[in-house]
Backbone as a ProteinNet text record, in pm:
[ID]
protein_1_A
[PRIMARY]
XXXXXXXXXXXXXXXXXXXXXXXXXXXXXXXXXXXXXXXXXXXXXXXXXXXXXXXXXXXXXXXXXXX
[TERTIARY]
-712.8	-592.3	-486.2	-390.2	-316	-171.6	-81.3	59.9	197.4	288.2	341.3	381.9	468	593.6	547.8	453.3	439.9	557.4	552.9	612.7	510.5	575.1	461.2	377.5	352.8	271.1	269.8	207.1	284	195.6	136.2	45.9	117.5	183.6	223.4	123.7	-2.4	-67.2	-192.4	-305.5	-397.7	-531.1	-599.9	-688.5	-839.5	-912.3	-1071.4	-1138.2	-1236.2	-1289.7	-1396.4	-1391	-1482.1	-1304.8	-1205	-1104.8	-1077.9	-1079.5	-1043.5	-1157.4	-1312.9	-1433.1	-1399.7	-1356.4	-1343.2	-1218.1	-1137.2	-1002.2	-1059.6	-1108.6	-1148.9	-1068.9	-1008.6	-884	-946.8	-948.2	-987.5	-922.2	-960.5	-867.6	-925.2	-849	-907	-811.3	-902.1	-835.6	-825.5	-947.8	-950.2	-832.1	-734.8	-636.5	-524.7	-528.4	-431.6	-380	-422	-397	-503.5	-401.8	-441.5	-470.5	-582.7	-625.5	-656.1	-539.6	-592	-548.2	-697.5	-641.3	-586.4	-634.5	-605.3	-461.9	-384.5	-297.4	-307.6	-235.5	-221.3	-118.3	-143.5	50.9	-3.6	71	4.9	52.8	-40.5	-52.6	67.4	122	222.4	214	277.3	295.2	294.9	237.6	265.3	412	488.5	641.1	731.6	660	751.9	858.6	955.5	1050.5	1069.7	1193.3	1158.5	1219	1341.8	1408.6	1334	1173.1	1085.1	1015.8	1016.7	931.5	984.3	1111.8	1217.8	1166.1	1088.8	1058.8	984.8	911.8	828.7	953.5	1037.3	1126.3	1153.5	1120.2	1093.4	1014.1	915.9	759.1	773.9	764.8	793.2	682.4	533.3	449.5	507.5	586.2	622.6	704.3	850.5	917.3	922.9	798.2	789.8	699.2	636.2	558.5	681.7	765.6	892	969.1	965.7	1048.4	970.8
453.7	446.9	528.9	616	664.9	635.8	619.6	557.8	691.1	733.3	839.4	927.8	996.1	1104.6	1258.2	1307.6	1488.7	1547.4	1647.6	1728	1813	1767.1	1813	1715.3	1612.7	1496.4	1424	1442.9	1331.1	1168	1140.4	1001.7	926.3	831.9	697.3	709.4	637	598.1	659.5	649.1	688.7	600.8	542.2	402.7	437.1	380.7	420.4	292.3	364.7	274	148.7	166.4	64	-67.4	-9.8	-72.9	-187.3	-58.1	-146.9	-245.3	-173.9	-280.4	-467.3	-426.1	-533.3	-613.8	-541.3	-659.1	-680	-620.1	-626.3	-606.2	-480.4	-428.7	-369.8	-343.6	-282.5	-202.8	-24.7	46.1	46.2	36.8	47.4	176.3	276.7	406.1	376.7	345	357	269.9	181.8	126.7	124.2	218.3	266.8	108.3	37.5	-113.7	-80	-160.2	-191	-349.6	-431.5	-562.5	-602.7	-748.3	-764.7	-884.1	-991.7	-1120.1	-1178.2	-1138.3	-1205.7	-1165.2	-1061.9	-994.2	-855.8	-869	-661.5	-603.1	-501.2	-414.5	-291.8	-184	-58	0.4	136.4	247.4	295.2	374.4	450.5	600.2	640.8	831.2	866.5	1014.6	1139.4	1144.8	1136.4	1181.7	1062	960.8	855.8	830.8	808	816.3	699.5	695.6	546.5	464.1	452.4	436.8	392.6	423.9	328.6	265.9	247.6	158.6	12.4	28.6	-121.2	-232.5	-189	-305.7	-391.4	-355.9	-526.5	-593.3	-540.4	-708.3	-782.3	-768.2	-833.6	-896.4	-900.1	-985.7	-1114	-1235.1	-1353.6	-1374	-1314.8	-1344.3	-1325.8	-1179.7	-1086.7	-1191.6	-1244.7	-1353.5	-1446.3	-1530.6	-1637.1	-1599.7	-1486.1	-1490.4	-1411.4	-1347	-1325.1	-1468.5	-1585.3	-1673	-1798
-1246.3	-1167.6	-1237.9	-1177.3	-1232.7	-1147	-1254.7	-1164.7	-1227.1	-1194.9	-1202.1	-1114.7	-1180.4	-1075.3	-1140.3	-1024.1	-1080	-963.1	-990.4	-936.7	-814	-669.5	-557.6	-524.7	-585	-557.6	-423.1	-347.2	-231.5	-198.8	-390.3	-374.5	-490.3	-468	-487.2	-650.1	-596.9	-684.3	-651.7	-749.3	-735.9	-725.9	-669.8	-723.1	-683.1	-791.6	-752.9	-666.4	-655.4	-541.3	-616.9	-763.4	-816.5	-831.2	-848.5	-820.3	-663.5	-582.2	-465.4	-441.8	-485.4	-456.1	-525.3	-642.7	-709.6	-685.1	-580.5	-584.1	-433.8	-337	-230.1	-86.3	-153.1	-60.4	24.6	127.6	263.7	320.8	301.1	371.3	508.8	640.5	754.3	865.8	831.8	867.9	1006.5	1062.4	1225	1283	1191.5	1227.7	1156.8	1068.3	959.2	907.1	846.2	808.5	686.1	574.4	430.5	504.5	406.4	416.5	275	247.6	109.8	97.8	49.3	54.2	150.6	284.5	415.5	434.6	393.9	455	493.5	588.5	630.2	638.1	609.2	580.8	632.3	718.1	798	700.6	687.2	634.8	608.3	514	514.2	534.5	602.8	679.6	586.1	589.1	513.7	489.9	590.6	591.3	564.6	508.1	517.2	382.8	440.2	342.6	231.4	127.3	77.9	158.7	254.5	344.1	461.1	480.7	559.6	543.9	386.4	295.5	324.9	326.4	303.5	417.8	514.2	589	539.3	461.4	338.4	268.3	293.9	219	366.3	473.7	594.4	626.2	560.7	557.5	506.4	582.8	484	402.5	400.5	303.6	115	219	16.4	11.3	116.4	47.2	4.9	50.8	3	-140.3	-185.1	-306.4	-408.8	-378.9	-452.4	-516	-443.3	-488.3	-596
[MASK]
+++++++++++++++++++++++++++++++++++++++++++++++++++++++++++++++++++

């Protein structure tokens, strides 16, 4: 996994798939939905800004595991 700011980068993070096997995250392209631990959060755009990120502090799952 690699976590970091290059220059031109347009990936967050980087994660292998013996990773996602073992936490048992589910990418599901055909519905652009991440699945993990019986939650789902949609995909994020190519173009998406951080400014459209902010809708997960709207999720009462993240809020109630924030508190």
């Amino acid at each position: 996994m690699h976590v970091g700011t290059l220059e031109g980068v347009q990936y967050d993070m980087i994660v292998g798939n013996d990773l996602l096997e073992s936490l048992k995250i589910d990418l599901k392209y055909s519905s652009a939905m991440i699945e993990w631990d019986g939650a789902e959060v949609p995909m994020r755009s190519r173009d998406a800004t951080i400014e459209d990120l902010y809708y997960i502090n709207d999720m009462p799952c993240l809020q109630e595991a924030a508190e």
